[in-house]
PyMOL Python script that loads the backbone (N, CA, C, O; Angstrom):
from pymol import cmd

cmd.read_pdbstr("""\
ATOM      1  N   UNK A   1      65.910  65.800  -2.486  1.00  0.00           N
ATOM      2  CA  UNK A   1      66.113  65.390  -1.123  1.00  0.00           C
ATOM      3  C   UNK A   1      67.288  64.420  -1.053  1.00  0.00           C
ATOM      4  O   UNK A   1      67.637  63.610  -1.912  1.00  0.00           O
ATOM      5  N   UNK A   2      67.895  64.693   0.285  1.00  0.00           N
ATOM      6  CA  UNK A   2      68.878  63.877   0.489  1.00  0.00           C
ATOM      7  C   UNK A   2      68.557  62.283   0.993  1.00  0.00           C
ATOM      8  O   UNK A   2      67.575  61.909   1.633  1.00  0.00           O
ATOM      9  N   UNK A   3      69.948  61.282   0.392  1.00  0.00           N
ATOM     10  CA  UNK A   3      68.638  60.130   0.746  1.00  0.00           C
ATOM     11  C   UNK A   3      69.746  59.651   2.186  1.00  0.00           C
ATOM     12  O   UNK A   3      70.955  59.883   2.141  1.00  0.00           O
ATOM     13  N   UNK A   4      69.231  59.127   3.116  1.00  0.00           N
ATOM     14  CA  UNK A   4      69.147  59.040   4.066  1.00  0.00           C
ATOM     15  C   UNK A   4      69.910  57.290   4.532  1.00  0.00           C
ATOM     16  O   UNK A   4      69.364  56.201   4.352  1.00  0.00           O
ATOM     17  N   UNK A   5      71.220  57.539   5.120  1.00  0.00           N
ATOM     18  CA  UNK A   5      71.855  56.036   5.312  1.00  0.00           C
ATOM     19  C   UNK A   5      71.161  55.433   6.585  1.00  0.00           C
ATOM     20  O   UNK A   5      71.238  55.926   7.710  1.00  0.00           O
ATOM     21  N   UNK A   6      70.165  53.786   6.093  1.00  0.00           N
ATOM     22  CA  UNK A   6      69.731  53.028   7.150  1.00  0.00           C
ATOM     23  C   UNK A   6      70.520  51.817   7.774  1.00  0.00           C
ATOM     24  O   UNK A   6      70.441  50.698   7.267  1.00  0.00           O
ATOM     25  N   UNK A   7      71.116  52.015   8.645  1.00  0.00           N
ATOM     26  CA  UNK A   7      71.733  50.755   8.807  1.00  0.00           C
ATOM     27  C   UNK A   7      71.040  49.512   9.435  1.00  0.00           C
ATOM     28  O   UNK A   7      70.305  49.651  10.412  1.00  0.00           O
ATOM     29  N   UNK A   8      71.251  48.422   8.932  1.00  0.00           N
ATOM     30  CA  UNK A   8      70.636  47.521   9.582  1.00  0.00           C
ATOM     31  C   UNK A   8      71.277  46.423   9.803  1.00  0.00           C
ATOM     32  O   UNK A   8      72.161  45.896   9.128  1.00  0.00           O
ATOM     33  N   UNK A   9      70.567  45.934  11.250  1.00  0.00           N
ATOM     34  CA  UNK A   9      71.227  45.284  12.216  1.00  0.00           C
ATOM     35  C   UNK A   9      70.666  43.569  12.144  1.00  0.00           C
ATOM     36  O   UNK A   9      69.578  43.006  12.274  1.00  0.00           O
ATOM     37  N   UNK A  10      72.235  43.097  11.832  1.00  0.00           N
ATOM     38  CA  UNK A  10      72.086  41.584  11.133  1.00  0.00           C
ATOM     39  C   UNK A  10      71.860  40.698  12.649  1.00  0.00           C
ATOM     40  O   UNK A  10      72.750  40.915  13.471  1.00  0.00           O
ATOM     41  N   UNK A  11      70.998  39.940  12.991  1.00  0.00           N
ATOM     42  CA  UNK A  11      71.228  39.591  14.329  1.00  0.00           C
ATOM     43  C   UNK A  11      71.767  37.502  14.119  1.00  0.00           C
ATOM     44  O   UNK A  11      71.434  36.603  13.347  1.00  0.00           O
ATOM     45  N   UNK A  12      72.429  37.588  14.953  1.00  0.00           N
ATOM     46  CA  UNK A  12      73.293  36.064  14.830  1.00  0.00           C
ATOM     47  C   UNK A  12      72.236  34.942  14.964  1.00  0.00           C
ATOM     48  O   UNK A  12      71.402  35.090  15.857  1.00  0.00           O
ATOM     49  N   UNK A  13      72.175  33.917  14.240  1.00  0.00           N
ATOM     50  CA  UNK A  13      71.258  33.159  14.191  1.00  0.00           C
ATOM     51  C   UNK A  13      71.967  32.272  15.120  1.00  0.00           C
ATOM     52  O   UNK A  13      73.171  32.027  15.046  1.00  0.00           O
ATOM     53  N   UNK A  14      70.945  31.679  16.230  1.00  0.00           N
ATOM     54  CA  UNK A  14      71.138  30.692  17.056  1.00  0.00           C
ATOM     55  C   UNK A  14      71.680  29.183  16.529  1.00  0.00           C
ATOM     56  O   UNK A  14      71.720  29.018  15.309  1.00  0.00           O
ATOM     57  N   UNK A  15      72.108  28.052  17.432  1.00  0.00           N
ATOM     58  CA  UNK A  15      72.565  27.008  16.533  1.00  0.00           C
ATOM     59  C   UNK A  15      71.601  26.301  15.717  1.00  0.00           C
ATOM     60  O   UNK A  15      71.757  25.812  14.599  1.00  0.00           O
ATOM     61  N   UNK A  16      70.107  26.342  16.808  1.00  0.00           N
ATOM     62  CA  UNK A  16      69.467  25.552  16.439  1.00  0.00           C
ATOM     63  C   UNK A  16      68.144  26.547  15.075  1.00  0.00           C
ATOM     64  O   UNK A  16      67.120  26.077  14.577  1.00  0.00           O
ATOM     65  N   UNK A  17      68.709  27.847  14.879  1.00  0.00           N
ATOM     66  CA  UNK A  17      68.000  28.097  13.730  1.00  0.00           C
ATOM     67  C   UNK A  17      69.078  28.179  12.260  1.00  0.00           C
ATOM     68  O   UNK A  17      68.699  28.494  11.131  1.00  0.00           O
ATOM     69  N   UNK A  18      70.393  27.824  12.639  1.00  0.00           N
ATOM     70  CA  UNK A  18      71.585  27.376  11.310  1.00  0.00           C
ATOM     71  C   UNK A  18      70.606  26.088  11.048  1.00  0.00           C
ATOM     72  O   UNK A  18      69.921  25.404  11.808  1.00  0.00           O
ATOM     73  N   UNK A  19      70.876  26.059   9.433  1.00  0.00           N
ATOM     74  CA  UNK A  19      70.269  24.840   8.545  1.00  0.00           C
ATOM     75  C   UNK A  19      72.016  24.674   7.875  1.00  0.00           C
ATOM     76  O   UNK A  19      72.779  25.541   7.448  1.00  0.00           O
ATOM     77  N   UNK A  20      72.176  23.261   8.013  1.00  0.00           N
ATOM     78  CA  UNK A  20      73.288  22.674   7.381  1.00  0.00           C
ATOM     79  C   UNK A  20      72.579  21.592   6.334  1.00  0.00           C
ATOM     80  O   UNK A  20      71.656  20.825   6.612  1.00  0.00           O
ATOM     81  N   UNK A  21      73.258  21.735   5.053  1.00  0.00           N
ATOM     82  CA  UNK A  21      72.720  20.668   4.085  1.00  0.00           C
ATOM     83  C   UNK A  21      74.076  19.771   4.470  1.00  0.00           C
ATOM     84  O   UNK A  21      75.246  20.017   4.762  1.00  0.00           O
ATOM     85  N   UNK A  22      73.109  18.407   4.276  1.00  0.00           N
ATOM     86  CA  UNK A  22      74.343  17.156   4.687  1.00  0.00           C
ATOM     87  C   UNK A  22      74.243  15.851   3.837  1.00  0.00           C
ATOM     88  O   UNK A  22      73.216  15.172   3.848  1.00  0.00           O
ATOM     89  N   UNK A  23      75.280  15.540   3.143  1.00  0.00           N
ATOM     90  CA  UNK A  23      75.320  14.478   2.195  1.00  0.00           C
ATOM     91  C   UNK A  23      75.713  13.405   2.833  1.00  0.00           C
ATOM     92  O   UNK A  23      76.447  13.605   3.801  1.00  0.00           O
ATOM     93  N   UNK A  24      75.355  11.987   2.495  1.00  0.00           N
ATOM     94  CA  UNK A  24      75.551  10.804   3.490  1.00  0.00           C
ATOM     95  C   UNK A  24      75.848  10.034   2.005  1.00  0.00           C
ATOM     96  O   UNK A  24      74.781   9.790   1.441  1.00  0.00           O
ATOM     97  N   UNK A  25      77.052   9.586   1.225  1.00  0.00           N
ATOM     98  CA  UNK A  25      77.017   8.348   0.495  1.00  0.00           C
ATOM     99  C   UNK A  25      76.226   6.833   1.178  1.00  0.00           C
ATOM    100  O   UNK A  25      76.003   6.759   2.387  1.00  0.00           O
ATOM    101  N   UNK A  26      75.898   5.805   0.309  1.00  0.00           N
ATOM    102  CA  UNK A  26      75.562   4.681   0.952  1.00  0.00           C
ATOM    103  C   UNK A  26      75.744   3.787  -0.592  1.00  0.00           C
ATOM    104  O   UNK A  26      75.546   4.136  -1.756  1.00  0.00           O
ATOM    105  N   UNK A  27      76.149   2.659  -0.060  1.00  0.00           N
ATOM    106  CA  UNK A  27      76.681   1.827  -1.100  1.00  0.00           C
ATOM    107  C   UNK A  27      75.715   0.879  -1.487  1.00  0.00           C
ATOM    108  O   UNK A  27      75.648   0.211  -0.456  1.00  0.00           O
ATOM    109  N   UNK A  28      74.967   0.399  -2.233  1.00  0.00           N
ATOM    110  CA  UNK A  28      74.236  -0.333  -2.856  1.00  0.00           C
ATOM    111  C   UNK A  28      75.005  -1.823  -3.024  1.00  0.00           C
ATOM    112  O   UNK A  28      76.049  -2.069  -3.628  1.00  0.00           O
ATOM    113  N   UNK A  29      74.094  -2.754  -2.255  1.00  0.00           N
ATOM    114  CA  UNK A  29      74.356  -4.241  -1.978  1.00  0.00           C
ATOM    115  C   UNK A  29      74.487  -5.188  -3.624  1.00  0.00           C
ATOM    116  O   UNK A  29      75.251  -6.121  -3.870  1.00  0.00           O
ATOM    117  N   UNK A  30      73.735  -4.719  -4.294  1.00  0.00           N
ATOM    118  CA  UNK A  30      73.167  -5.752  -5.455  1.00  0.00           C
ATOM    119  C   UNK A  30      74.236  -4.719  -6.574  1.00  0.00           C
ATOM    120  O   UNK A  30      75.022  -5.497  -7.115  1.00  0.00           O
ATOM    121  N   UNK A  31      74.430  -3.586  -6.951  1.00  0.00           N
ATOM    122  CA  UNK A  31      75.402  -3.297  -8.316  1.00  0.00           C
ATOM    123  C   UNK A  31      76.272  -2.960  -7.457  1.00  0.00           C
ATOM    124  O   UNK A  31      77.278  -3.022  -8.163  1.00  0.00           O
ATOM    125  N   UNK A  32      76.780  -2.518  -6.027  1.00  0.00           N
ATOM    126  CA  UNK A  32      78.131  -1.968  -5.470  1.00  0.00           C
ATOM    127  C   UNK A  32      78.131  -0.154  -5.981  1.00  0.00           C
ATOM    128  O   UNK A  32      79.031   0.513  -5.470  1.00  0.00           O
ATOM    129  N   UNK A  33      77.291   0.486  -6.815  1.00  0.00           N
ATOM    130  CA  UNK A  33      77.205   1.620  -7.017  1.00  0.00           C
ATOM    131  C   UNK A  33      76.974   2.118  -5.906  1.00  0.00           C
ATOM    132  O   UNK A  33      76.436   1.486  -4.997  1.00  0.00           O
ATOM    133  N   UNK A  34      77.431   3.591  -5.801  1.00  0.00           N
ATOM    134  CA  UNK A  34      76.582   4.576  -4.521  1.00  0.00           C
ATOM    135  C   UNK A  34      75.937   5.640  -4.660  1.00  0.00           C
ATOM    136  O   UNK A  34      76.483   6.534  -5.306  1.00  0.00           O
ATOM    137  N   UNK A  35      74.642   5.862  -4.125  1.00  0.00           N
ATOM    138  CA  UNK A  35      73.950   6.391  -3.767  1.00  0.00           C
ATOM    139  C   UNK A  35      74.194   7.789  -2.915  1.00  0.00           C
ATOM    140  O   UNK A  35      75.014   7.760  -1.998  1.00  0.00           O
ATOM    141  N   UNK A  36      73.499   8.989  -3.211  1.00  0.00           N
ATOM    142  CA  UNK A  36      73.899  10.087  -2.707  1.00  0.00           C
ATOM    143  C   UNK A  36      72.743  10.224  -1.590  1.00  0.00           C
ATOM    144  O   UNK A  36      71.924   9.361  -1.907  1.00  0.00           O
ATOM    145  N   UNK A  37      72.365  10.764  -0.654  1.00  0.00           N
ATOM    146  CA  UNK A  37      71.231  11.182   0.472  1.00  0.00           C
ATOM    147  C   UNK A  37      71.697  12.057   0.818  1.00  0.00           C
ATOM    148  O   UNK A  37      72.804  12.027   1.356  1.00  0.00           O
ATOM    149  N   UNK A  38      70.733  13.596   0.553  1.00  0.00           N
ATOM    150  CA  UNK A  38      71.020  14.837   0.710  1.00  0.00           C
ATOM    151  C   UNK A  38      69.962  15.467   1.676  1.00  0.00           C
ATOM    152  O   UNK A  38      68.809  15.285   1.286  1.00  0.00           O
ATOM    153  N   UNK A  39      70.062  16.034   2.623  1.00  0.00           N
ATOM    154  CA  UNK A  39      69.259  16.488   3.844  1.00  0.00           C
ATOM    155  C   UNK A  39      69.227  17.644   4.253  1.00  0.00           C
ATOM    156  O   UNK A  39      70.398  18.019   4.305  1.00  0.00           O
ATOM    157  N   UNK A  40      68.442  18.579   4.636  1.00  0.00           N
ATOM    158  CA  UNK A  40      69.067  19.790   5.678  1.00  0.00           C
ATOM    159  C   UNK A  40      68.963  19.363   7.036  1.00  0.00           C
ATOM    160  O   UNK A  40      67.988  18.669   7.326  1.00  0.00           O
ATOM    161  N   UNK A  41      69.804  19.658   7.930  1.00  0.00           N
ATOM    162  CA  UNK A  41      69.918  19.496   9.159  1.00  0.00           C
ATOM    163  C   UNK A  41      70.003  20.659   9.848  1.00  0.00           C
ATOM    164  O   UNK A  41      70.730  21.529   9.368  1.00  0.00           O
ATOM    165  N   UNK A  42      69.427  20.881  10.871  1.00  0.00           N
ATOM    166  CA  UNK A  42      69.787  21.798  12.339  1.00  0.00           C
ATOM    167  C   UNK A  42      71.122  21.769  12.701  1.00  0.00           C
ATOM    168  O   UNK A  42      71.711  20.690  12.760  1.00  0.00           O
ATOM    169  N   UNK A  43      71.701  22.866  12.964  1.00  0.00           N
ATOM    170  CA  UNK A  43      73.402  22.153  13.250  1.00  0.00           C
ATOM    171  C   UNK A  43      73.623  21.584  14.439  1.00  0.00           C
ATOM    172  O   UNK A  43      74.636  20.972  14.779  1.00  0.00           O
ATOM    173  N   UNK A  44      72.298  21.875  15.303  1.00  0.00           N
ATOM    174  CA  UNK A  44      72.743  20.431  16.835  1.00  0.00           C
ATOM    175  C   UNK A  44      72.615  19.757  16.805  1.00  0.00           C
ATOM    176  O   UNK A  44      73.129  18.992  17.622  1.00  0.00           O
ATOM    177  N   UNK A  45      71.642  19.254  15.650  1.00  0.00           N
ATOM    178  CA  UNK A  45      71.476  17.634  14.765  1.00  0.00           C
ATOM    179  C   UNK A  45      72.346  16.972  13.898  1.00  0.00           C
ATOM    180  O   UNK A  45      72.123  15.901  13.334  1.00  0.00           O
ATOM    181  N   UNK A  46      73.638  17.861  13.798  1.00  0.00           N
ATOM    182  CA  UNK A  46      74.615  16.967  13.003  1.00  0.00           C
ATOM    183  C   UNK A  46      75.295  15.957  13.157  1.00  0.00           C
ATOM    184  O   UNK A  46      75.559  15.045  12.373  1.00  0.00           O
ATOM    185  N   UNK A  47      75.697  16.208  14.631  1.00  0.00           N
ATOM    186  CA  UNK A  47      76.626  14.667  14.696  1.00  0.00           C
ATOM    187  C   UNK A  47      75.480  13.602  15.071  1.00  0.00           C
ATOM    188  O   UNK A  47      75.710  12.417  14.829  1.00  0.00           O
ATOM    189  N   UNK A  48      74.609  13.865  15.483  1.00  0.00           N
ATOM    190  CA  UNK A  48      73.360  12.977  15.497  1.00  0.00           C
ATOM    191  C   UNK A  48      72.857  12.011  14.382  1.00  0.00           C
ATOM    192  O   UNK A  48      72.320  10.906  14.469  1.00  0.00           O
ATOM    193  N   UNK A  49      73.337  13.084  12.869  1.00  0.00           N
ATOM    194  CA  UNK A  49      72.662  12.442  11.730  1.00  0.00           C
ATOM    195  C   UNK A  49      73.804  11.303  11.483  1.00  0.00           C
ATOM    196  O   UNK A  49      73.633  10.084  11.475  1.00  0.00           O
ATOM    197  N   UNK A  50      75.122  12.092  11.266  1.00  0.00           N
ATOM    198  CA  UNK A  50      76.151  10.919  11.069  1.00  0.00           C
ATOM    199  C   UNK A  50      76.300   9.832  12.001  1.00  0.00           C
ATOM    200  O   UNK A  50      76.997   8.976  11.456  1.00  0.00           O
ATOM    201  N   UNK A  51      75.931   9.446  13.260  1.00  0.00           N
ATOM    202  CA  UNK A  51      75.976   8.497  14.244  1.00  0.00           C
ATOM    203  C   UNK A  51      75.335   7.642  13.541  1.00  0.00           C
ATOM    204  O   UNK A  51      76.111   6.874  12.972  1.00  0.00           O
ATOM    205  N   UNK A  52      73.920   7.382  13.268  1.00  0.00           N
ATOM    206  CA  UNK A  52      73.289   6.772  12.715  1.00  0.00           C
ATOM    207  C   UNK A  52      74.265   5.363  11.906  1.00  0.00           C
ATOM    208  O   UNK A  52      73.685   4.533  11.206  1.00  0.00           O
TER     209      UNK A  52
END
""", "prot")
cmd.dss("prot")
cmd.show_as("cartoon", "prot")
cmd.util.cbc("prot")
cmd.orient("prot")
């Protein structure tokens, strides 16, 4: 048997179902080293997270 082409239909994910991973450095008071903070975010929550 012949095999049979299915195409399938990719549908666009809305903004608020995109996941953005988001890194925030922060500097440590007592050695001056920095610190990494890694998150997923909603992408209508991004400039939200960096405001902070």
């Amino acid at each position: 048997m012949a095999k049979k082409v299915v195409a399938t239909l990719k549908k666009e994910a809305s903004e608020q179902e995109k996941v953005i991973k988001v890194i925030r450095a922060k500097r440590s008071e007592k050695t001056g080293a920095y610190t990494f903070r890694e998150e997923f975010v909603t992408a209508d929550k991004v400039k939200d997270y960096f405001s902070k």
